[in-house]
C-alpha positions in Angstrom: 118.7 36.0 72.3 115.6 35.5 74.2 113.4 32.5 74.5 109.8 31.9 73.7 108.2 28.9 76.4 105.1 27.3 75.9 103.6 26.5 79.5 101.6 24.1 81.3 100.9 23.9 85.5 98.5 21.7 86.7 97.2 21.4 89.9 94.7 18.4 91.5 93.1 18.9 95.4 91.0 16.0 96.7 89.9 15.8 99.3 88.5 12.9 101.9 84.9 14.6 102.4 82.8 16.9 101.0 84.0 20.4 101.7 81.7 23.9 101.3 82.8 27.3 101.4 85.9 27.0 99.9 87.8 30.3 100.2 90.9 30.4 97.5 93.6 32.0 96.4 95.9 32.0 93.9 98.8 33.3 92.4 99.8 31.0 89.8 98.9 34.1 87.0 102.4 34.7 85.3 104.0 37.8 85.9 104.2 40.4 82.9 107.3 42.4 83.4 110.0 44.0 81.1 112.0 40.8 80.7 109.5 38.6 80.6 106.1 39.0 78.2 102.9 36.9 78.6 101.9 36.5 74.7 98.5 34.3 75.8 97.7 32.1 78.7 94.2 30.7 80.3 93.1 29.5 83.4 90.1 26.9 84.0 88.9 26.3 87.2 86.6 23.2 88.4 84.5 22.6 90.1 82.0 25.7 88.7 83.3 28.8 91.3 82.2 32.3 91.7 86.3 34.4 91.0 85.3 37.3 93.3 88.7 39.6 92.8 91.8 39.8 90.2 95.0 41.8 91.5 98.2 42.1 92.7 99.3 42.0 96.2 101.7 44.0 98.6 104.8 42.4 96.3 103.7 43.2 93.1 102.5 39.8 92.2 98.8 38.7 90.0 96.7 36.7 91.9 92.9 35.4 91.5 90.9 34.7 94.9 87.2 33.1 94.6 85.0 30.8 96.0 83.3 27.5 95.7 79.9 27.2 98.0 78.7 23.7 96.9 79.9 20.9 98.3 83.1 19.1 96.8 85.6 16.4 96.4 88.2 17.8 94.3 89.4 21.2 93.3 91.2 22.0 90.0 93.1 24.4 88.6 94.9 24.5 85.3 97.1 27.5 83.6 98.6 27.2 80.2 100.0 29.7 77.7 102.9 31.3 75.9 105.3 33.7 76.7 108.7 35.3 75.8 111.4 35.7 78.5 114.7 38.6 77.6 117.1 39.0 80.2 118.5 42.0 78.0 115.5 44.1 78.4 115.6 43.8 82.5 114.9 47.4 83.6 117.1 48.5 86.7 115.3 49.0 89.8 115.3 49.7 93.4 116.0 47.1 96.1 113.2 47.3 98.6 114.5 47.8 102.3 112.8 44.6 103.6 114.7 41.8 101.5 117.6 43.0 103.3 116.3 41.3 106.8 114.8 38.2 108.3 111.9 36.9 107.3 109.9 34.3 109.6 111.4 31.6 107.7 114.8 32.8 107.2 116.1 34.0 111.1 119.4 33.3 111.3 121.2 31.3 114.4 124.3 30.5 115.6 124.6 27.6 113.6 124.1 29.6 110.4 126.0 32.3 111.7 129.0 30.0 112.4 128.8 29.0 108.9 128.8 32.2 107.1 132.0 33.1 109.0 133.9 30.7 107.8 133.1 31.8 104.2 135.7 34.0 102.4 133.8 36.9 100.9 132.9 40.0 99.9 130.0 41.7 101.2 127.2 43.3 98.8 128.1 41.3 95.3 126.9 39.2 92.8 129.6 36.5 92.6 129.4 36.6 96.4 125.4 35.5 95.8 127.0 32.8 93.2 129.5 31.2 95.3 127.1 31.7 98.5 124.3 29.4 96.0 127.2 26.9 95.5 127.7 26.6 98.9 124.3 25.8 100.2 124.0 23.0 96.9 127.1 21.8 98.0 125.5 21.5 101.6 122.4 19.9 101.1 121.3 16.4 100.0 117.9 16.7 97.4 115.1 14.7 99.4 111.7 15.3 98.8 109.1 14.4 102.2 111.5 15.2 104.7 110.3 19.1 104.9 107.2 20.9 104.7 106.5 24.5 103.3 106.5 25.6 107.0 109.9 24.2 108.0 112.8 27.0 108.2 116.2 27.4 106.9 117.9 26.9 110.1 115.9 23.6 110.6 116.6 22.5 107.1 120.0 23.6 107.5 120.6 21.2 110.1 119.2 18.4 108.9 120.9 19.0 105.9 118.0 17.7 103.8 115.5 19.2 101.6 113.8 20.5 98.5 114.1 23.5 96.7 112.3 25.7 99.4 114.3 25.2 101.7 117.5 25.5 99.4 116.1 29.0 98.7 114.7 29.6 102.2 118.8 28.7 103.6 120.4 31.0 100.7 118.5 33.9 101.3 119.2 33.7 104.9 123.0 34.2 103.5 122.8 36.6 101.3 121.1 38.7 103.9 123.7 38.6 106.3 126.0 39.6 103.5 123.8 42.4 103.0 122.6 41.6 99.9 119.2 42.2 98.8 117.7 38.7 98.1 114.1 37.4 97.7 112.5 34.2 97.2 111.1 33.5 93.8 108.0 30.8 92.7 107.5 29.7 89.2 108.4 26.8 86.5 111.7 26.0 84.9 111.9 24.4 81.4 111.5 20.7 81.8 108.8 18.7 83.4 107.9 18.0 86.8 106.3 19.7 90.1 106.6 23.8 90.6 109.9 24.8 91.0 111.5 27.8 93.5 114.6 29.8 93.2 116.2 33.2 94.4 116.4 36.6 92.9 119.3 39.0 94.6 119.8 42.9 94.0 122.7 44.2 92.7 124.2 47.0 90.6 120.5 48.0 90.3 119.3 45.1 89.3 117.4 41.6 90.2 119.6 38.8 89.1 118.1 34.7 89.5 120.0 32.4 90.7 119.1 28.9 91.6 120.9 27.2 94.1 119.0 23.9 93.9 120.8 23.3 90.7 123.6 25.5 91.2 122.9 27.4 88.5 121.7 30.9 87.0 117.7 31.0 86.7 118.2 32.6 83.6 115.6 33.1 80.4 114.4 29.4 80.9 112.4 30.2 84.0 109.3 31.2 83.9 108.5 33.7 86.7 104.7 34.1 88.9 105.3 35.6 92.4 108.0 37.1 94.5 108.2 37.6 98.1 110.4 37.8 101.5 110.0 33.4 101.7 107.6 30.9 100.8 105.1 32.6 103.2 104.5 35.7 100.7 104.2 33.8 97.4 102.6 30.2 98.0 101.1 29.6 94.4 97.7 28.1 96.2 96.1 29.0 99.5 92.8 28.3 101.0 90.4 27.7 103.8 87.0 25.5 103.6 84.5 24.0 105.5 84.6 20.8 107.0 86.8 18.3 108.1 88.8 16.4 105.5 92.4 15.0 104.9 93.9 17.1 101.7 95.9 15.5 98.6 97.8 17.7 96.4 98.9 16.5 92.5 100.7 19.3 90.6 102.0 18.6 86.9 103.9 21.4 85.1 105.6 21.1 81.3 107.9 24.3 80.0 109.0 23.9 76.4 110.8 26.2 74.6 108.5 27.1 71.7 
C-alpha cells in the first residue's frame, strides 16, 4: 500500500542589511521518480526575482537558480504540494562507483576505523546497513547547535553529538568501508518540524532508506528532493549576495498523509 502526503517546506532568510545581487539556488523541487509521484506542488518566491534556469544537476536532482538585483532584507521561499510515495514500484538500478568512497565530509580516521573493527559483520549487505544505522543512533546524543553543515563525521563522531547530518554524514562513512554503496539523502519526513536528512544504501540492485537518526527505515513516509555523496552535493538552499550582513535562517515544514 502506498501513501499519498500532502507537503509544506517553508523557508525565511533575513538578513541584518540590505543585500543586492543575490545569486540562488535551490533544490528543494521534489524528486519525481518510479516510487515516488509528484501529483501537484508550487513554489513562490519573495521578494520579486528574475528564475534564470530550471534543471537537474550531476546527481540527478531538480533544482531552480535565480536572482534578486534590488536591494533586500529578507528572502523567501515556499513549496507545497501533493504527492504519492510506493516503495513497490522502486525500479532496480545501478550503484554509481563514487558512493563507494570518501567524500570530503565522510574521510575516515583511525578513530572511525577502530570502531568499525570492532563491529561483527558482513561486508556488502543490507542488514549490515541496518545494524551499522543502529549503531551510530546508539552512539550519538540528538543536540541541535553544537554542529554546523560543514562539520565532518569524524569530528561529530568524536564529540559524539549532533543532528541528523552528521548521523548521516558518520553512517555513510561506515557503510563505505563495508563496501556498501551508500549516499546521503535531503528531504521531509511525515510530521512537523525543520528539513530532515537520512541515507539511501545499494543493494541487490536497489536503493534502500534508512534513517539512522531514528533508527529506523525511511520508508513511504519520506518525502525525497536531492541525493548526493554528503551534505555538500544536496544543500536544499545555497547562495551568494552582495554586501555585508549577518544571515538568519527559519525553516517550517508539515507532511501529512493525505
Amino acid at each position: 500500500m502506498g501513501r499519498s502526503l500532502e507537503f509544506y517546506f517553508d523557508t525565511k532568510l533575513e538578513f541584518s542589511q540590505p543585500i543586492t545581487e543575490h545569486e540562488f539556488l535551490l533544490r528543494c523541487l521534489p524528486a519525481d521518480l518510479p516510487e515516488q509521484k509528484i501529483e501537484k506542488h508550487s513554489l513562490s518566491l519573495l521578494p520579486e526575482c528574475t528564475v534564470s534556469s530550471l534543471g537537474k544537476d550531476a546527481f540527478g536532482n531538480r533544482y531552480c537558480a535565480g536572482r534578486v538585483e534590488k536591494p533586500h532584507k529578507i528572502f523567501h521561499y515556499t513549496l507545497q504540494g501533493k504527492g504519492y510515495r510506493d516503495d513497490t514500484q522502486r525500479e532496480k538500478a545501478p550503484a554509481a562507483p563514487y558512493y563507494l568512497y570518501p567524500s570530503p565530509l565522510t574521510q575516515p580516521t583511525k578513530e572511525l576505523e577502530d570502531f568499525f573493527a570492532a563491529l561483527p559483520i558482513k561486508q556488502g549487505t543490507l542488514e549490515t546497513a541496518k545494524r551499522l544505522a543502529a549503531r551510530v543512533h546508539r552512539h550519538f546524543t540528538y543536540a541541535p547547535g553544537k554542529t554546523d553543515v560543514s562539520t565532518s563525521a569524524a569530528e561529530a563522531f568524536q564529540q559524539g553529538t549532533g543532528v541528523c547530518q552528521d548521523y548521516v554524514h558518520v553512517f555513510l562513512t561506515l557503510c563505505r568501508m563495508a563496501h556498501i554503496p551508500a549516499r546521503y539523502v535531503s528531504g521531509l519526513p511525515l510530521g512537523e518540524g525543520a528539513s530532515h536528512a537520512w541515507a539511501e544504501i545499494w543493494a541487490d540492485g536497489f536503493w534502500h532508506g534508512l534513517d539512522p537518526t531514528r533508527d529506523c527505515p525511511a520508508d513511504e513516509g519520506y518525502l525525497k528532493f536531492c541525493v548526493g555523496r554528503d551534505y555538500n552535493d544536496c544543500p536544499l538552499e545555497r547562495g551568494m549576495f552582495s554586501g555585508k550582513a549577518d544571515q538568519l535562517q527559519t525553516v517550517f515544514m508539515k507532511v501529512t498523509e493525505a
